[in-house]
Each structure stands twice: as C-alpha cells, then as structure tokens.
C-alpha positions in Angstrom: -199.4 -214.3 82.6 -199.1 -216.1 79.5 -199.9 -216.0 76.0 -203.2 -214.3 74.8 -204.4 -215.6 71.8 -205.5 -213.6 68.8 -209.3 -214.0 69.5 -209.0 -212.9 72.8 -207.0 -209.7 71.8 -209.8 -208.4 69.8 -212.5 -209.2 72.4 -209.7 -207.1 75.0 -209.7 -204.5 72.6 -213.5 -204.5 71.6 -213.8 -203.6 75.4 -212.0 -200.9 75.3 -213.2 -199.7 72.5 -216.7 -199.7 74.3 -215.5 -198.6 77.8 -214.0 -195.3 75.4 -217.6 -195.2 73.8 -219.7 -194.6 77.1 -217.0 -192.2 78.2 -218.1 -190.2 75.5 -222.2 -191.2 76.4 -221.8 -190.4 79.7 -220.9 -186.4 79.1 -221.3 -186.1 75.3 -220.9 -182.1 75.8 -218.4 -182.2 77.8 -216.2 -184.5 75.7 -217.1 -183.5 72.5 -215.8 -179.8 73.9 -212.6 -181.3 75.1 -212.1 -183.3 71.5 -212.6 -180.2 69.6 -210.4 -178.5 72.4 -207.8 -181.3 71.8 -207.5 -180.3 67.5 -207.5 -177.1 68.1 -204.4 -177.1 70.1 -203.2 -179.8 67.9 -203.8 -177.2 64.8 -202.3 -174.4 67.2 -199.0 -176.2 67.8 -197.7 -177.0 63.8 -199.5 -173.5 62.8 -196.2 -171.5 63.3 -193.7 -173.6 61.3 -196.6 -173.7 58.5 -197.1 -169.9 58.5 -193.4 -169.6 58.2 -193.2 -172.2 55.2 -196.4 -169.9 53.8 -195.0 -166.8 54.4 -191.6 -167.9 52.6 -192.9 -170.3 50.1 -191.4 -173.5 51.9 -188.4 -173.8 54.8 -184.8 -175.6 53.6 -185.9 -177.0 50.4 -189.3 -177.8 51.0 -192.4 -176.1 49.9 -195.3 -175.2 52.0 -197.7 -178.0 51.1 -194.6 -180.4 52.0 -193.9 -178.7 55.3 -197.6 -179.3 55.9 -197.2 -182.9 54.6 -193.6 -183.2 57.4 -196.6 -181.5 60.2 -199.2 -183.7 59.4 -197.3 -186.6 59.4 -196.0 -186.2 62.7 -199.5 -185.7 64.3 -200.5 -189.5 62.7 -197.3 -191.0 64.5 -198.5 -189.3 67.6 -202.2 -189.9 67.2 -201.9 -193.5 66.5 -199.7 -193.8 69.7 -202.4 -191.7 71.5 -205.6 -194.3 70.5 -203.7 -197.3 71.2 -201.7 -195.6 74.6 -203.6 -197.4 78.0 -203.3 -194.3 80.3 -199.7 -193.9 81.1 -198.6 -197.1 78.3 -195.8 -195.1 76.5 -195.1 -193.1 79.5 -193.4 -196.5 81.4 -191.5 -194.3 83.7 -194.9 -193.0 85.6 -195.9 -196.2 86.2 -193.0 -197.4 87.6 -192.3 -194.2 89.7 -195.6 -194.2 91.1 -195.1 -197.4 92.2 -197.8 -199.0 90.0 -196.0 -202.4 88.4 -196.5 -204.1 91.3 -200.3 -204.0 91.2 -199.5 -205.4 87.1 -198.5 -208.7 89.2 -201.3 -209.9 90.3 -203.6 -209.3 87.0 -204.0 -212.1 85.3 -203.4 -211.0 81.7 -199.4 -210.6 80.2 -198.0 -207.0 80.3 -198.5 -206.5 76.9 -202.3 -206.5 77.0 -202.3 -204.2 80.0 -200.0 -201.8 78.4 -201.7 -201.4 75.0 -205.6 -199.9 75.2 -208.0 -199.3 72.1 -209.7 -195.9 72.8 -210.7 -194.8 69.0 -213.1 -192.4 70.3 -212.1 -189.6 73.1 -208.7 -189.8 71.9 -208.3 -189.8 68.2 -208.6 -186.0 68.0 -204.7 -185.7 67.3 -204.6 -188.8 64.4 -208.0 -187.1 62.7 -206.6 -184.0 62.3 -203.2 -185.2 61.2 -205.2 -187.5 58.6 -207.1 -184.7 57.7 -203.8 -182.3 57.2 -202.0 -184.5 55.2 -205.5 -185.0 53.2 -205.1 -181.3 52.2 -201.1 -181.2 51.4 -201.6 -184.8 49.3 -204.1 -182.3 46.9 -202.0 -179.9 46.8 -198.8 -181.8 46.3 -198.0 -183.1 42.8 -198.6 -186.3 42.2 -196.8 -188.7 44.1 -195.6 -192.2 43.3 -198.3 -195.4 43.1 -196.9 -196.8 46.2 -196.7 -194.0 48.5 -199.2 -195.3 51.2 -197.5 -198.2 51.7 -194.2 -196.3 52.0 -196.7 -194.0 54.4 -197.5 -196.8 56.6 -194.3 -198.6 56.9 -192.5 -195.4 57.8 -195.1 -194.8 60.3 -194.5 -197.8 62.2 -191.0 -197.3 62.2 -191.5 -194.1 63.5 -193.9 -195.5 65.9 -191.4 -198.1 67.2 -188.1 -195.6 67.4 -191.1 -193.4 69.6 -191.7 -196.1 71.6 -188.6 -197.8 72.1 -186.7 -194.4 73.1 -189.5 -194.3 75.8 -188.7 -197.0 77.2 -185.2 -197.0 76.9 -184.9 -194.0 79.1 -188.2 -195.0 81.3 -185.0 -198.1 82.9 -183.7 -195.7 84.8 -186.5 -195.2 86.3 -186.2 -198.8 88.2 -182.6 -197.8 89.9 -184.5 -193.7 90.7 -188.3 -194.0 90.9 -188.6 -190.5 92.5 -186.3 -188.7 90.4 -187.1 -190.7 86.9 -190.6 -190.5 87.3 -191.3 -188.6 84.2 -188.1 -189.0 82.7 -190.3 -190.5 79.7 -192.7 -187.6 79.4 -189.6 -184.8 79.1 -188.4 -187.0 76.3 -191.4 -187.3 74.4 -192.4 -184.1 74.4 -189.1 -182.7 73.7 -188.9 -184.9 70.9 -192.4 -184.3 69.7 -191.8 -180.3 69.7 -188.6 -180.7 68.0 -189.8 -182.9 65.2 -192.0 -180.2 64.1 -189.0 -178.3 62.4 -187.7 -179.5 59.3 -184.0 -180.0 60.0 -183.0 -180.0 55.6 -181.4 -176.4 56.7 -179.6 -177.2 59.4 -175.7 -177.4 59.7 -174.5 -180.9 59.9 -173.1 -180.2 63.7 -177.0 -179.6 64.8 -178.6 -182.3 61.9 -177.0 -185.5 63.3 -177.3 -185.6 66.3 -181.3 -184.9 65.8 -180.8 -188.2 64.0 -179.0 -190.6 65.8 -178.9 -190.0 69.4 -181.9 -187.7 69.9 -183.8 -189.1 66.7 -186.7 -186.5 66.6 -185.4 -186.2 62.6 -187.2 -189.9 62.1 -190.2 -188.7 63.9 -191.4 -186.8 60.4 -188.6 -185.0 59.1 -186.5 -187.7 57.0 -189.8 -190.5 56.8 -191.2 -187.6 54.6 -188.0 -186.9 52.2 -188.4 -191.1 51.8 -192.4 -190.5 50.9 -192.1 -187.4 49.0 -189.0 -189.2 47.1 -186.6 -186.0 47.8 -183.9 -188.5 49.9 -181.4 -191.0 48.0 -182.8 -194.7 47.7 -180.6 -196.0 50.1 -181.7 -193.5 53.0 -184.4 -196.2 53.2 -182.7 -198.4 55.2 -181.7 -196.1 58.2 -184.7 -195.4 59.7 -185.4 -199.4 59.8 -182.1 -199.9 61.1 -182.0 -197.4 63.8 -185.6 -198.6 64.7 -184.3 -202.2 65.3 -181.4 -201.0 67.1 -183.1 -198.9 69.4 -185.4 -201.9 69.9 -183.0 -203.9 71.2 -181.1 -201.8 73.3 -184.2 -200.5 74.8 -185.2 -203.7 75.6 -182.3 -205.0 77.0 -181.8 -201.9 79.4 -185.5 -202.5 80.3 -185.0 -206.1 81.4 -182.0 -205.6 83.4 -183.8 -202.6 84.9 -186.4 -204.7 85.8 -184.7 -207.4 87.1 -183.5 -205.4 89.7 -186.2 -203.9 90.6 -187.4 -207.3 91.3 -184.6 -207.7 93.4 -185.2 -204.3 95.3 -188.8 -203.6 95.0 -189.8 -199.3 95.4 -189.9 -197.0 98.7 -192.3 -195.0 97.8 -195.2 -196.1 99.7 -195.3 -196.5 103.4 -196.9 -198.8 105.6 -200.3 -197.2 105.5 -200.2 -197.4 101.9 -199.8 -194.1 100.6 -197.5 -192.7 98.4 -194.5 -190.5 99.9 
C-alpha cells in the first residue's frame, strides 16, 4: 500500500484508458447510442435556465451567452469528475455502505490509485459537450481578457476539489450508518449539481449565502464565472481558494476519524454466507 510512482501512474491509467476503449469495441452501437443518449440529456438539463436567459435577454445581470458560459462551465467540472470517477470514486458513501472497503485491503495498490480511473472514452459525453457549449458562448461573448484560460482552469480545479471534498465530507457518516448513509453522497451531488445550474446574482442575500458557504453549489459555476467573465471584485478571488482548502481539510479529517472507527467496528451488512443484507 505504498507510494506509486509517477511512471507507474500513467501505465495505471493507460489501462484504463484501454479497458474504456474495448468497452466501446465490444458494442460500438450500443455505446455510441448511450453516449449520444448521455449529451442529449446533458443538453436537456441546462436547456431551461438558457431558454429563460434567451427569452429575457439574460437572468440577474447576466446575458444569455454568459448564462450559457455559467451552464457550460458547470458540465466541465462535472465531466472531468465523470472521466477520471473509478465506478463509485466520488460517490465514497456507496462503497462504504455496500460494504466494499474491505475488499480495497487486500489490493496491493494505495487507495488513491483505486479510487481515481481514466475512462476518456464512454464517459466523456458530459465534458464534450460542456467544452463544446462554452466553445459557442466564448464566440459570442466579447472579448475576454488574455489570461482567461488559465483563470478557467484554475477555477475548475477548485471547483473540482470543493466537489469532491464535500463528497467526502458527508460520505464519514457513512462509517458510524452504512445502511442509512449509503448514498448520502449521491443526494448531495446531485442536489448540488441541479442547484448550480441557476445563477444565484438575483437572489436575496438570506437565500445567496448560504448557497455559498455551507451548501457551496454557488462555487460549482455561478461565482467561478463572475471571476472569468471579470464581473466580481478582485478580491472575490480568493474565496473560492479558501473555502476549497477549508473544506479539504475538514473533509479529510472527518474522513479519517470515520475511518478509524470503522476499523475499529468493521460493517454488518453481510452475513455469514456472504451476501449483503
């Protein structure tokens, strides 16, 4: 369970890469209908807030090509956590309520490497058609400052990590209540995935901070795109990066005390035979 060095991280991930590959092979129809299945429900799920921001020439101070700029953004964060996301990786709470961290023991590779997966292929559908969104409201938009894709990418990562880390900041109480916590991670995500699709610049302040501090689905595309688009003061810069880091650490010190006493107390929900109750 040690260290894995940096050679050996791209020969793990190379095999993922080509495991995703002959998934695709092995039924090209069959995948190539659920990819195209995948953007168009991808499409389908920003299309409201963007008709809205069409219909009324842009939603609390931003126009429609920036709403689509917010929508698009969101699906990267999302799509980026979906190709690098081993099965159930940022949904720790399943594997720990179904029992499956035990079976991580005995593989002889650290956690991190069996968490994180490479799968570039069947499930980039979400990041493709984010990239290819916020390719149309970048044309549209005027233009934006020299350094914008580096303020892109570094706000994506920190979105990325305050994704992540709220994940598995709830996903601890899934070691005290396997049963009941089993997809305590999932409801969060996907509450906070729907809710970042809704600009939040109209919002009273009662309903706004709260969406940023304590349910942050505002850092999720809201307030990263205010930073990109230039429309938030200077020193907004700093929150996202500091809430990211905080998060971090809480999450990871709930998740180690979680875990040690899971150690401690193991899970009851398989029986003798083996199977799950």
């Amino acid at each position: 369970m040690g260290n894995v060095s940096f050679k050996r991280w791209r020969q793990i991930l190379g095999i993922y890469a080509k495991m995703d590959m002959a998934a695709l092979f092995r039924d090209t129809q069959f995948m190539l209908i659920a990819m195209i299945s995948d953007i168009c429900a991808n499409v389908s799920g920003i299309s409201g807030v963007f008709l809205l921001a069409w219909r009324f020439d842009g939603i609390g101070g931003l126009d429609k090509f920036e709403i689509l700029f917010m929508l698009a953004y969101g699906g990267i964060v999302n799509g980026v956590i979906g190709v690098l996301d081993r099965g159930n990786a940022s949904f720790p709470s399943r594997i720990i309520g179904r029992g499956q961290w035990e079976h991580m023991f005995i593989m002889p590779l650290p956690y991190s490497v069996q968490m994180i997966g490479f799968f570039p292929f069947t499930c980039s559908t979400r990041l493709v058609s984010g990239i290819a969104l916020m390719a149309i409201a970048v044309f549209n938009l005027p233009t934006l400052p020299m350094w914008w894709i580096a303020v892109l990418l570094l706000n994506i990562f920190i979105s990325i990590v305050v994704v992540v880390a709220l994940s598995y900041l709830v996903s601890s109480l899934a070691f005290y209540a396997p049963v009941q916590c089993e997809e305590i991670s999932s409801s969060i995500r996907y509450s906070v995935d729907y809710t970042a699709t809704f600009p939040l610049s109209g919002m009273p302040l009662y309903m706004r901070i709260p969406l940023l501090t304590v349910f942050p689905a505002g850092l999720i595309a809201w307030l990263p795109t205010l930073l990109i688009l230039g429309k938030a003061p200077a020193i907004a810069n700093l929150y996202p990066i500091l809430l990211a880091a905080l998060l971090s650490f809480v999450a990871a010190h709930c998740f180690k005390k979680g875990f040690s006493y899971y150690v401690k107390k193991g899970i009851n929900r398989y029986h003798a035979g083996g199977h799950r109750s």
